[in-house]
N, C-alpha and C positions, 0 to 999 in steps of 0.2 A: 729501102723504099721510103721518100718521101710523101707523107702525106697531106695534101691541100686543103683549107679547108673552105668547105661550101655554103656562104650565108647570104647568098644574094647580092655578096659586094661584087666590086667591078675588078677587072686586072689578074684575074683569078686565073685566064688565060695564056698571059703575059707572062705567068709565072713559068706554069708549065712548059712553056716553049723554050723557055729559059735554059730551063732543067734539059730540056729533051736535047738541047744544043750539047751542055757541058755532058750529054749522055749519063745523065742521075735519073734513074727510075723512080717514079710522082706516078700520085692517083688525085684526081679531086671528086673530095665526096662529100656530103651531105649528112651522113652516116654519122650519128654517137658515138655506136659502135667501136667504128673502125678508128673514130679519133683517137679512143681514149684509151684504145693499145695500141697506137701505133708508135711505127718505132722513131722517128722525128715527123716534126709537124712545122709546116711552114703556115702562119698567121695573117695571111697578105687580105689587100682589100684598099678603095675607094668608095667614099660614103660618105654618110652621115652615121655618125657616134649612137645618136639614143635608136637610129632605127637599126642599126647593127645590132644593138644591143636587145633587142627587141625581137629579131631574128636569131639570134645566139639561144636565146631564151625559149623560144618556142621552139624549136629545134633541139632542145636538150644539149647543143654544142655547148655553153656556159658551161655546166657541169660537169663534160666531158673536158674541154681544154683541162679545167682545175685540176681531173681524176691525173690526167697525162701530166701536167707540172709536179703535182705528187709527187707521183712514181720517177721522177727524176729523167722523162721523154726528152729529148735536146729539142727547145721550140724556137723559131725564129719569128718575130711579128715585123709587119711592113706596112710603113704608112696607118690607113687606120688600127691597121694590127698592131700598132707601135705605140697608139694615144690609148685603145679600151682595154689595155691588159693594165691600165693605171686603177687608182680608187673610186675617181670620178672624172668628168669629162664636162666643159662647160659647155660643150655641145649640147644643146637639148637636154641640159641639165640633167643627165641620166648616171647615175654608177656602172661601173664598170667593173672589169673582174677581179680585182686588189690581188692578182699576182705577184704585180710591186707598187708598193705604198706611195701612191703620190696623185698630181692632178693634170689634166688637160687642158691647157689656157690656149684662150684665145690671142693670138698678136693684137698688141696695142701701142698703133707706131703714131711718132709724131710729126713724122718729114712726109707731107703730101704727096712729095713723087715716088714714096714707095706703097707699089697694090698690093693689093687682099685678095685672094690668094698668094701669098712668097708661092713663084712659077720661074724653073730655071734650073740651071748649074749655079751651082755653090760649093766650094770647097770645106772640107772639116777638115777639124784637129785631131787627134787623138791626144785622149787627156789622161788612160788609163791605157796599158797594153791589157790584148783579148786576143785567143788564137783566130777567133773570126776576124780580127779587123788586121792581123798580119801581115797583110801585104800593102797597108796603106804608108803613101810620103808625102811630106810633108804638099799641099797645095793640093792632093788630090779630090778630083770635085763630082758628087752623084748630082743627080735631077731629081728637085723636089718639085711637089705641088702640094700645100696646105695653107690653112690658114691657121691650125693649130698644135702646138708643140705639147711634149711631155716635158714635165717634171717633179721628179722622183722626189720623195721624203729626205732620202739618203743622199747627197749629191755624189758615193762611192759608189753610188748605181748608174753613175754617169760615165762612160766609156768615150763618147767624143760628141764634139762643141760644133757649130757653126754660128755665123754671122746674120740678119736683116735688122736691120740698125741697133737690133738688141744680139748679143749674146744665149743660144738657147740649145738645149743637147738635142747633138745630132741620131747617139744614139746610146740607149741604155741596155742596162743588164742587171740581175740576180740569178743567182745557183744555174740550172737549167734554161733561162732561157736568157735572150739577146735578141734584141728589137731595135728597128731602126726607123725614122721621119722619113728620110728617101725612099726611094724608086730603086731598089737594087737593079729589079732586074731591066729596067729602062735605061741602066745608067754603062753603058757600053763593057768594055774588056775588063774593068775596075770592078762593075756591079757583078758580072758573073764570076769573078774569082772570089767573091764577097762568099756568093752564091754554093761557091763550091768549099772554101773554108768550112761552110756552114755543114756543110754534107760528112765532110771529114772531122767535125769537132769531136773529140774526146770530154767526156765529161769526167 
């Protein structure tokens, strides 16, 4: 059983449907509780950083996710699940769950014709092997939408890279968990095998 978690973000849906395709049994909930024994936890969401972070909080899930990284639960975050398990977030200048030690930046590009939001297919590298990202070759490309990227303290917490005129990880990792900037599950046959890696990782 994978379990969703419920903060108000957006896509929380998108997950689920995901799951229900590759036939992985998902609950989404709301629940402390159930976050912080359960037995993997998907981190997904659309937002804004400090008000997630804000509803993380009031909700008791902050302290929940931590209890579940603890106990060594396999957690996956997506998108803004991917920026607030960082230190801090320059989002609404807010701290975030220091999971893994590092910051949320903002893109700061200097070629006019590229927008704010990066919105699109983009290809990543893999710059680390991970059993989740297994099945990626070279050029394969998820669908991001952010304006903001991680980056980790440790750049060995950095699993794979993508491109908008900067260089920036596509997605990281420490012990138990593995987070990703893209849309897995928006991102076709690629994102749901991503999806299912995730279901099947061995820790």
């Amino acid at each position: 059983m994978i379990t969703i978690i419920d903060y108000n973000a957006g896509n929380l849906t998108s997950v689920k449907r995901a799951l229900d395709h590759l036939g992985i049994e998902s609950q989404i909930t709301p629940d402390p509780e159930l976050v912080s024994r359960a037995e993997r936890i998907i981190f997904p969401g659309v937002g804004h950083a400090a008000t997630a972070m804000q509803v993380l909080h009031e909700r008791g899930l902050d302290e929940a996710l931590q209890e579940a990284f603890a106990r060594g639960a396999p957690i996956l975050g997506i998108c803004i699940g991917c920026q607030i398990v960082l230190t801090h977030s320059e989002e609404g200048d807010t701290p975030g769950l220091n999971l893994i030690p590092g910051v949320c930046t903002r893109f700061r590009l200097r070629n006019p014709g590229l927008k704010i939001p990066h919105m699109g297919w983009n290809a990543i590298e893999r710059v680390h092997p991970h059993p989740i990202l297994d099945h990626l070759k070279p050029g394969d490309a998820f669908y991001f939408v952010h304006s903001y990227y991680p980056e980790p303290t440790d750049p060995q917490c950095v699993y794979a890279i993508s491109e908008y005129e900067i260089t920036f990880p596509a997605a990281i990792g420490y012990k138990n968990l593995f987070a990703v900037q893209f849309h897995a599950e928006k991102s076709g046959k690629i994102g749901l095998k991503l999806l299912e890696n995730f279901a099947n990782w061995k820790i």
